[in-house]
C-alpha positions as CSV (number, residue, x, y, z in Angstrom):
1,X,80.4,99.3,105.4
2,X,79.4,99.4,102.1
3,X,78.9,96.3,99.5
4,X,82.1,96.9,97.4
5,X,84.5,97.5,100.7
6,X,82.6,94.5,102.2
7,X,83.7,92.1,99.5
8,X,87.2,93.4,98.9
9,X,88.0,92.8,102.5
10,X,86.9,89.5,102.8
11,X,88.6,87.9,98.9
12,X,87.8,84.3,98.3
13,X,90.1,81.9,98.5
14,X,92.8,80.7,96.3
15,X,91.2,77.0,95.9
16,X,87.9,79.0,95.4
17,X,88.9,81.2,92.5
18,X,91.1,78.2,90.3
19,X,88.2,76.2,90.9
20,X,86.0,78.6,89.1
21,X,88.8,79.1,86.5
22,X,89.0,75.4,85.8
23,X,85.2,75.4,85.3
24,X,85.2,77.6,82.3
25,X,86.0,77.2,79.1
26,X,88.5,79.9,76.5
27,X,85.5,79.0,73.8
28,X,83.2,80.9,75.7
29,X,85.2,83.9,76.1
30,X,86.2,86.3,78.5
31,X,82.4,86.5,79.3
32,X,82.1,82.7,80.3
33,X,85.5,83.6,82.3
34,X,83.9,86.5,84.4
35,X,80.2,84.8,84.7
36,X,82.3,82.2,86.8
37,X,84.4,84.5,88.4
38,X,81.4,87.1,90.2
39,X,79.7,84.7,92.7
40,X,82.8,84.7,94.5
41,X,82.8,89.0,94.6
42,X,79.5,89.4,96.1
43,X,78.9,93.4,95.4
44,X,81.2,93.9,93.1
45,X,81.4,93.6,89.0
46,X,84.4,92.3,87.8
47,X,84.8,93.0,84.1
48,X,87.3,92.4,81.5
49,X,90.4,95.0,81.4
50,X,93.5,93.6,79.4
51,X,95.0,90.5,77.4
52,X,98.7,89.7,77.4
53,X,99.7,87.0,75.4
54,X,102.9,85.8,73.2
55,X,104.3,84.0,75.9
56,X,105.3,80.9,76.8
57,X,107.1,78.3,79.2
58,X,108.4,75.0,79.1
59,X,105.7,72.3,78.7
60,X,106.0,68.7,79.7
61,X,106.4,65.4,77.5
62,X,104.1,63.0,75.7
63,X,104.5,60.1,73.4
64,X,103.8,59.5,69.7
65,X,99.9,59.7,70.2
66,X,100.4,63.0,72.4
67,X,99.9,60.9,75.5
68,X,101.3,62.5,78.6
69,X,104.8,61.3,79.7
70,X,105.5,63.9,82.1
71,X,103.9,67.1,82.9
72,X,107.6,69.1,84.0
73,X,110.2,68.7,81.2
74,X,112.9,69.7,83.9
75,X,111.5,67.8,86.6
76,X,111.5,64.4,84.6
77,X,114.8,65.3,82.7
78,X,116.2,66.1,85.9
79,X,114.9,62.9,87.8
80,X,115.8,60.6,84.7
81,X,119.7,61.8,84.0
82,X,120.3,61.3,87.9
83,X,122.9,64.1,86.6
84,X,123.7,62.6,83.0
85,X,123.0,63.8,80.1
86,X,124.5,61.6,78.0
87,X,122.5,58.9,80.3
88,X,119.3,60.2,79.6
89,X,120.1,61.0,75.3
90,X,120.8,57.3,75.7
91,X,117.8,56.2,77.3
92,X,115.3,57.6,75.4
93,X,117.1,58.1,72.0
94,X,114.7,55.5,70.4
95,X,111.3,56.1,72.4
96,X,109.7,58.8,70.6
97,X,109.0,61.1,73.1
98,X,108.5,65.1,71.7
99,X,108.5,68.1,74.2
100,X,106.3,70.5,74.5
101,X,105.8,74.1,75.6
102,X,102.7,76.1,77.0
103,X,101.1,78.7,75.6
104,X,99.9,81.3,77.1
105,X,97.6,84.4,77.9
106,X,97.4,86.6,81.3
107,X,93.9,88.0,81.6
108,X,93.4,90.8,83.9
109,X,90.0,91.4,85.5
110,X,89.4,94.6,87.1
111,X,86.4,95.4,89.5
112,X,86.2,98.5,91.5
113,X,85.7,99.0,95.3
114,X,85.8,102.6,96.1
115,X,86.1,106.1,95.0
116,X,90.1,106.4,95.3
117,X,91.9,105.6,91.9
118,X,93.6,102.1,93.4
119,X,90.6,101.0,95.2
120,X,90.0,98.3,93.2
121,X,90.6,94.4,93.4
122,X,93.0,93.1,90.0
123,X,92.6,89.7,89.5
124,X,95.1,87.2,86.6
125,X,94.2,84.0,85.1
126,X,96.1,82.7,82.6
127,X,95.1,80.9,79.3
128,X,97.2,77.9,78.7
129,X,97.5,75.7,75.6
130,X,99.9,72.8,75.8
131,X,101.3,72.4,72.1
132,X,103.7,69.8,70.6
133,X,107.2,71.7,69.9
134,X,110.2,69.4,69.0
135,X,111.0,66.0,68.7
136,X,112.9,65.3,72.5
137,X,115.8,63.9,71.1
138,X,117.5,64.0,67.7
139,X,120.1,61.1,66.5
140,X,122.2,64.0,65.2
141,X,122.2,65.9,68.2
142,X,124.0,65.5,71.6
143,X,123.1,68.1,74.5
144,X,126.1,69.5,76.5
145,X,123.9,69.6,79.8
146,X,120.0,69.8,81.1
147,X,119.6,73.1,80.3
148,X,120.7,72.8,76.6
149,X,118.3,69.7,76.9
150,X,115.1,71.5,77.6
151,X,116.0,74.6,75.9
152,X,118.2,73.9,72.7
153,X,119.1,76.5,70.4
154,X,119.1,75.9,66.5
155,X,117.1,72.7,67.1
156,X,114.4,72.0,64.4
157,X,110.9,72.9,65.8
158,X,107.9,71.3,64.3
159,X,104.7,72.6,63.2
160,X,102.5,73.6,66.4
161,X,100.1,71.0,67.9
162,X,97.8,71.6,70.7
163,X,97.7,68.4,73.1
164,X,95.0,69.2,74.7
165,X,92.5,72.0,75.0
166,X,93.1,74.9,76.2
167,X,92.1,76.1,79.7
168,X,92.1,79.0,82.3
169,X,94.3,78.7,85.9
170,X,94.1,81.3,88.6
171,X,97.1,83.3,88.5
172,X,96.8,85.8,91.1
173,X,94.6,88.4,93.1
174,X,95.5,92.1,94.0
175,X,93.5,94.2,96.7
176,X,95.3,97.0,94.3
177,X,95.0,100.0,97.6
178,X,95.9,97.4,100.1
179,X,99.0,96.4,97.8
180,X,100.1,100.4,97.2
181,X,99.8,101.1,101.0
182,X,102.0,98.2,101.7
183,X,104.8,100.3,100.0
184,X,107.4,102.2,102.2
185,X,106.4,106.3,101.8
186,X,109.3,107.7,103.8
187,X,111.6,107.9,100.9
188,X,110.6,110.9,99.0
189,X,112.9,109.4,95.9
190,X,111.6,105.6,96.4
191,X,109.5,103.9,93.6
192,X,106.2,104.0,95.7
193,X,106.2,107.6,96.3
194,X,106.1,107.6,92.3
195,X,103.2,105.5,92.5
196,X,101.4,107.9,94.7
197,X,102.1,110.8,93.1
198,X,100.6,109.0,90.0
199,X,97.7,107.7,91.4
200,X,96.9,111.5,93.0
201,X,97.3,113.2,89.7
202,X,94.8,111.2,88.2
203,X,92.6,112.3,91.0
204,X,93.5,116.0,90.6
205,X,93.5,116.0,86.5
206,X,90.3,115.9,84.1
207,X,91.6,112.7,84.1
208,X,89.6,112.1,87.1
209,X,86.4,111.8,85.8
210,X,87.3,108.2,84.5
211,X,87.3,105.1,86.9
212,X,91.2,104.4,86.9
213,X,91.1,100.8,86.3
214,X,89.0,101.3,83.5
215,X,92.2,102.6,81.7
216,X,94.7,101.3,84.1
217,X,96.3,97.7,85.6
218,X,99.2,96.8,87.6
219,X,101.7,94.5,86.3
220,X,103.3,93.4,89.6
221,X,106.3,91.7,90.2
222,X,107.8,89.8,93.2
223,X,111.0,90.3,94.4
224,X,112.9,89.5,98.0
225,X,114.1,92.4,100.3
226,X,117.1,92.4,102.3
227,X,115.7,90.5,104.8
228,X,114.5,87.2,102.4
229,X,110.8,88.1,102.4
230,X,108.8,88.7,99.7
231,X,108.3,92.3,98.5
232,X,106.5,93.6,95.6
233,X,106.9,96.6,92.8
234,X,104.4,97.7,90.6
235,X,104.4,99.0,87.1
236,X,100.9,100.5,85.8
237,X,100.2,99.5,82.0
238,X,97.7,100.9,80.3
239,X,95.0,98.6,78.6
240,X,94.6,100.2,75.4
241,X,97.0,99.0,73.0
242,X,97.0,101.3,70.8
243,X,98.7,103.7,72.9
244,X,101.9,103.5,71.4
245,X,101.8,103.7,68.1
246,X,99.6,107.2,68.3
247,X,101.7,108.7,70.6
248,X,104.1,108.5,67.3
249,X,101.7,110.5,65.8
250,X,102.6,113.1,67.9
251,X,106.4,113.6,67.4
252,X,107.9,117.1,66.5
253,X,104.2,118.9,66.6
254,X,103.1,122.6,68.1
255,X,101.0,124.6,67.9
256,X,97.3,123.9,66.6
257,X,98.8,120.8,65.3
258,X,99.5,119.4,68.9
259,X,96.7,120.5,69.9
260,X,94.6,118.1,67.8
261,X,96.9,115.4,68.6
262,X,96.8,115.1,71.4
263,X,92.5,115.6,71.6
264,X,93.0,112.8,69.0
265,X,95.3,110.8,71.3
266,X,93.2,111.4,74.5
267,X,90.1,111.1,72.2
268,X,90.8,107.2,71.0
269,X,92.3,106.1,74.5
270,X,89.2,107.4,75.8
271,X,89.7,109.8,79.0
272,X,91.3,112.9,79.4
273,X,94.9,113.8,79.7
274,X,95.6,110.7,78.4
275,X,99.0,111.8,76.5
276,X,100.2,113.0,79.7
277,X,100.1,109.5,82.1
278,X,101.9,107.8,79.0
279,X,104.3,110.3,78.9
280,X,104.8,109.4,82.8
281,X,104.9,105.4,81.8
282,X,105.6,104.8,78.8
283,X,109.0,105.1,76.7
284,X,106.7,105.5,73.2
285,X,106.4,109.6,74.3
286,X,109.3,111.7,74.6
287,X,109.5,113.8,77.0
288,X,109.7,117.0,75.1
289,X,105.9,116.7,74.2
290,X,105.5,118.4,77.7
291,X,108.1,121.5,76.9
292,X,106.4,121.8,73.6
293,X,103.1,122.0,75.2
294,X,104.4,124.5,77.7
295,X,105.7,126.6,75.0
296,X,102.2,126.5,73.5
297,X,100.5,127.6,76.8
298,X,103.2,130.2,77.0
299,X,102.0,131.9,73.4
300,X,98.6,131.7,72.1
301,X,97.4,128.6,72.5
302,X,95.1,127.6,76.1
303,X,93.6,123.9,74.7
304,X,94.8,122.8,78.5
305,X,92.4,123.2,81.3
306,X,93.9,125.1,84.3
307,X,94.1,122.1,87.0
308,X,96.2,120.3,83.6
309,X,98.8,123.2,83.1
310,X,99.0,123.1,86.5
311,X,100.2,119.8,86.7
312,X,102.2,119.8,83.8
313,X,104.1,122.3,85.4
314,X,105.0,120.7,88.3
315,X,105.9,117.8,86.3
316,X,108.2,120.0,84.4
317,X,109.9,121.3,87.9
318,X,109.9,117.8,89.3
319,X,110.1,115.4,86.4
320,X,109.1,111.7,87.3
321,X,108.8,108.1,85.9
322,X,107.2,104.9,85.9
């Protein structure tokens, strides 16, 4: 068995990976972050493939010198009102306590381990930074229940302040083939026959050429099935950014015009057929570019290669989305 399918059979443990989180630092960058990361994927190379950030959760609470109090708002609100809000306003009216929030990053690693498109492990870590946000508790101000408490709206937010520094926590790890086989296929209308289709255009378009996860993560969510247990659904997002706002650029053009635009779309994403799998996932391309491009194809114009007009077709007499 080869190296890569070695190591993506065997993962490392949970405790394994946030321990080598925890031992890196943010200032060192995502390179400090992956240099603690590969021991533990022996035969692979795990690289850097997307940031998400502008998010952010409830924190904990501290005193006056930004000592912690509590690390779960809710948790200690909860335990401290026994149920009473007005009990626990009361209580600690006077103690100058603030609350604060986390800030936060997801950080997806990628490292490939095969030749299929979703053979590849996806690993998240988060970035968290613990920052001051509000006073807890305002004279003026009287919470109807706990979760006006810990969420207040039109309360007076101070001037962020980091509490501590910041630091990475192991979010989750994806055999990404494992997790796409696990989906039902019998359904020829069900989300993960969507996914496979995807996944075996890229294989059957220019697009092809590129490694997929190169281009390509999973943003996966958890949900429960009818029987209670846990079941998953996965979007792909692309990891260039700038995806949406050139696919603007190509609104209401034919011709030799659309032709450049979309070379130039496909050219600064950085693979083939680009224009086409945002089209498929992303809202930011209407879905005329593909009639428009048909049109062209149907005229003068040939800027598609033939496996590509192919499958535009059949996306055209079998629409899909992700």
């Amino acid at each position: 068995m080869p190296a890569a399918e070695t190591a993506a059979s065997n993962p490392p443990d949970p405790l394994q990976l946030n321990a080598a989180c925890e031992s890196a630092s943010p200032n060192t960058g995502e390179s400090g972050l992956i240099a603690a990361l590969q021991p533990l994927f022996p035969g692979l190379r795990i690289r850097h493939a997307l940031t998400r950030g502008g998010w952010h959760r409830l924190g904990g609470v501290v005193d006056g010198e930004h000592r912690p109090v509590a690390s779960n708002i809710r948790q200690w609100a909860e335990q401290e009102s026994a149920g009473d809000i007005d009990q626990l306003v009361a209580k600690y009216l006077d103690a100058g306590y603030f609350a604060t929030h986390i800030e936060g990053k997801t950080h997806f690693l990628v490292a490939s381990a095969g030749e299929a498109p979703e053979a590849f492990m996806q690993i998240e870590v988060e970035e968290l930074q613990e920052e001051v946000e509000r006073i807890l508790i305002d004279a003026d101000w009287q919470p109807d229940d706990i979760e006006e408490f810990l969420d207040p709206l039109d309360y007076p937010l101070l001037e962020p302040e980091p509490v501590d520094e910041p630091h990475y926590l192991f979010r989750r790890l994806f055999d990404i083939q494992a997790l796409i086989a696990s989906f039902d296929p019998r359904d020829a209308e069900s989300e993960p026959s969507k996914y496979r289709r995807f996944l075996y255009e890229w294989t059957r378009s220019s697009a092809g050429q590129s490694a997929f996860c190169e281009h390509w993560v999973f943003a996966v969510q958890e949900t429960l099935d009818s029987d209670g247990d846990t079941a998953y659904t996965a979007k792909p997002i692309s990891t260039h950014p700038e995806g949406p706002a050139e696919a603007k650029a190509l609104q209401g053009l034919t011709g030799t015009e659309l032709a450049k635009g979309i070379q130039r779309f496909d050219k600064i994403l950085g693979y083939p057929m680009a224009w086409y799998f945002f089209l498929v996932t992303h809202s930011a391309i209407s879905h005329d570019l593909a009639s428009r491009i048909h049109q062209d194809h149907q005229g003068e114009y040939a800027y598609l290669a033939k496996k590509d007009l192919d499958l535009l077709e059949n996306w055209l007499d079998h629409p899909y989305a992700l």
